[in-house]
VEXNU-414469 format. One record per atom (N, C-alpha, C): x negated, y, z. Coordinates in steps of 0.001 Angstrom, whole numbers, padded with zeros to 6 digits, always signed. Atoms other than C-alpha are relative to their C-alpha. Last residue first. Layout:
<nodes>
XYZ
...
</nodes>
This chain:
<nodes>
-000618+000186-001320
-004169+119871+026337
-001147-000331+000736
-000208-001200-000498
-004713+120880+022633
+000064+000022+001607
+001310-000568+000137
-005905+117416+021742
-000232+001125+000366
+001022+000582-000576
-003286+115424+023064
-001237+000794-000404
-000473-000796-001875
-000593+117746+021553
-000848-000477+000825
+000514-001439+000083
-002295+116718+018238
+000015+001025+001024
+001397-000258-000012
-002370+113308+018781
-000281+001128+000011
+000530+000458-001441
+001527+113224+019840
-001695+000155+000024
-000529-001157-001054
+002123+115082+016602
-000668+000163+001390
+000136-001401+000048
+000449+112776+014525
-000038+000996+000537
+001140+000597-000477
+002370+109707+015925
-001299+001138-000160
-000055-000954-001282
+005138+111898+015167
-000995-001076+000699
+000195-001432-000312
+003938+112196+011605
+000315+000059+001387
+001344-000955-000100
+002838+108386+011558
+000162+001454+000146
+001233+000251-001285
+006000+107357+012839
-001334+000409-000268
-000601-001264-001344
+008582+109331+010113
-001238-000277+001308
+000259-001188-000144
+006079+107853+007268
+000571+000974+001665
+001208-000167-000625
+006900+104255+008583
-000971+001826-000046
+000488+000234-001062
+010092+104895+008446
-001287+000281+000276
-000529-001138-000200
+010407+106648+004818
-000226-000520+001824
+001007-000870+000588
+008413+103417+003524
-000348+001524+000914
+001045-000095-000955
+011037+101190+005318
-001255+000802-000508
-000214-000368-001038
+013559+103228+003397
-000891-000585+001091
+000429-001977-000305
+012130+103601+000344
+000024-000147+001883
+001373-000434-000135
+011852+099303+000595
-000265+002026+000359
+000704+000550-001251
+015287+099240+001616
-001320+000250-000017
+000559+000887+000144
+016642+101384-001132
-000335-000493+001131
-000966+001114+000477
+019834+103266-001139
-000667-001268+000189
+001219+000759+001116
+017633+106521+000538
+001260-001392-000008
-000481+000116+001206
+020136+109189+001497
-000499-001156-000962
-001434+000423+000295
+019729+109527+005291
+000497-000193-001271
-000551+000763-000494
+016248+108688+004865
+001106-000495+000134
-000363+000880+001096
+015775+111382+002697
-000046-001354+000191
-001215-000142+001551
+016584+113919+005260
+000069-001263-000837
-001436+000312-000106
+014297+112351+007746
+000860+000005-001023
-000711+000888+000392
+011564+112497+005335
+001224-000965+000791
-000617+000590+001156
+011898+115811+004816
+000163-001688-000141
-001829-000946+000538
+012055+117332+008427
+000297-001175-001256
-000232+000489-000623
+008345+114901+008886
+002227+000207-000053
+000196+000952+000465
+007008+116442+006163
+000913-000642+000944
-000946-000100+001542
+007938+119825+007366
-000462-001141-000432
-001333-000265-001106
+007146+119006+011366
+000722+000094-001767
-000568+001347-000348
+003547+117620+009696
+001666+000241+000240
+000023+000547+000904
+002715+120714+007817
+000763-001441+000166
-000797-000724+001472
+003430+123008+010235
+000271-001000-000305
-001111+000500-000518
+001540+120556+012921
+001129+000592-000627
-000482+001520+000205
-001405+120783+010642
+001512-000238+000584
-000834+000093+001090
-001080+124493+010566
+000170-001524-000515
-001101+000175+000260
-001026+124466+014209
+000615+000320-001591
-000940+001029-000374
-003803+122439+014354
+001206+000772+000374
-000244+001291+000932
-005831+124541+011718
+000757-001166+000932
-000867-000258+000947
-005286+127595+013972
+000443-000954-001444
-001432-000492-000592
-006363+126603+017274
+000948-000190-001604
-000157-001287-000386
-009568+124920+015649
+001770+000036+000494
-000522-001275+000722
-009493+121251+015619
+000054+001390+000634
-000250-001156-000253
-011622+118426+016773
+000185+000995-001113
-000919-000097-000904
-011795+114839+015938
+000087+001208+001086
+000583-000402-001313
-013776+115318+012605
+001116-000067+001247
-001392+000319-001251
-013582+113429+009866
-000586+000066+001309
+000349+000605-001817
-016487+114823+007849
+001135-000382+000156
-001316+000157-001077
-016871+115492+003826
-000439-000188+001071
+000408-000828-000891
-020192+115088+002192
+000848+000569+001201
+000443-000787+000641
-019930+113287-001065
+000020+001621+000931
+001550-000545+000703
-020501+110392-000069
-000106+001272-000251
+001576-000278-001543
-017760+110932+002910
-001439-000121-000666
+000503-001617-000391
-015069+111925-000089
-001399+000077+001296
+000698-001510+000909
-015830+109003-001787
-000109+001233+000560
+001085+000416+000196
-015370+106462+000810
-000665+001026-000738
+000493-000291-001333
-012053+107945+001642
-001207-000024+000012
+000163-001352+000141
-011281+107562-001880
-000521+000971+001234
+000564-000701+001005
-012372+104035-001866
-000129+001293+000103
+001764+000775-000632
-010399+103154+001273
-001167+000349-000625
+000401-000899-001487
-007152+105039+000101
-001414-000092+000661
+000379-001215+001308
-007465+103181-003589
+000018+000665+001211
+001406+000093+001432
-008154+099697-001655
+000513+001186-000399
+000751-000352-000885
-004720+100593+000801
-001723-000127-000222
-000426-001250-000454
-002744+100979-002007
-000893+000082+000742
+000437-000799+001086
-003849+097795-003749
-000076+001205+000462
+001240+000161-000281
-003152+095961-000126
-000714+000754-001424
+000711-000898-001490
+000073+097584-000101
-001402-001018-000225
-000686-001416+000294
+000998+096151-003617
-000581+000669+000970
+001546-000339+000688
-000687+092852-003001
+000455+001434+000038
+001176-000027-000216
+002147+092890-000253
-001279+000173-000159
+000379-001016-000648
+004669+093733-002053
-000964-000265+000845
-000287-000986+001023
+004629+090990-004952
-000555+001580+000714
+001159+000151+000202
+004197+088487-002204
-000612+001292-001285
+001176-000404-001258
+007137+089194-000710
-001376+000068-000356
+000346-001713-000112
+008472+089551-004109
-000647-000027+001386
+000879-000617+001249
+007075+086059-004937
+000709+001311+000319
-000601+000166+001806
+008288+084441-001627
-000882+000822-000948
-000372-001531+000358
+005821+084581+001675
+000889-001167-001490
+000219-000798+001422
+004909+080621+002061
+001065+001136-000521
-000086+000096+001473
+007190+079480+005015
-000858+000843-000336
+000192-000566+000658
+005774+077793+008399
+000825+000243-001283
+000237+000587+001490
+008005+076530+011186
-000523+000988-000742
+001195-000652+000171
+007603+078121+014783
-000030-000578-001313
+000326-001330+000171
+011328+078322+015273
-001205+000527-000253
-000549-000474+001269
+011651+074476+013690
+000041+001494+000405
+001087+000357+001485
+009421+073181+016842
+000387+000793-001399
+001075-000765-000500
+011905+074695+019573
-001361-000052-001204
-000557-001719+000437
+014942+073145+018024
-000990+000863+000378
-000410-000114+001787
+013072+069883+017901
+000357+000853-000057
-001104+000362+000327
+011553+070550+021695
+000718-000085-001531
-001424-000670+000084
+008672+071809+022516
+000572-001533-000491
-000708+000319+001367
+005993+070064+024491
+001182+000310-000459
-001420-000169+000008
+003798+071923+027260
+000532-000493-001342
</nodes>
């Protein structure tokens, strides 16, 4: 199938800019000191376990419903774009969270 000149210029490449590129190492630094520390806690004996007691999943879901409260709130107040996709992606992992947790009780 052959596009078309206006069809060709929507798949055009650009080279990220220098803050794009700026945030990106940024999250990939972030996600190297999470990876590491993750690493550390399983040398040193830790588990990730995919079962919870009654009472540690509803103090996870505590924990999540108040994390989750706050970073609505500071959503509606954030000026920044970056906070604010930050403050997104936090709101989906807690009710991504949630949904796992109601999946596990059920």
């Amino acid at each position: 199938m052959a596009l078309n000149g206006a069809e060709a210029d929507d798949f055009s490449w650009e080279p990220p800019t220098e803050a794009e590129t700026k945030v990106l190492q940024a999250r990939r630094e972030r996600q190297d000191r999470i990876s590491r520390l993750m690493g550390d806690y399983l040398l040193r004996g830790y588990r990730m376990l995919g079962e919870t007691c009654s009472d540690c999943g509803a103090c996870t879901q505590t924990a999540l419903l108040q994390k989750l409260t706050w970073a609505s709130s500071e959503l509606g107040s954030s000026a920044s774009l970056e906070t604010s996709i930050q403050l997104c992606g936090l709101i989906r992992a807690c009710a991504e969270a949630m949904h796992s947790l109601q999946q596990l009780q059920h």
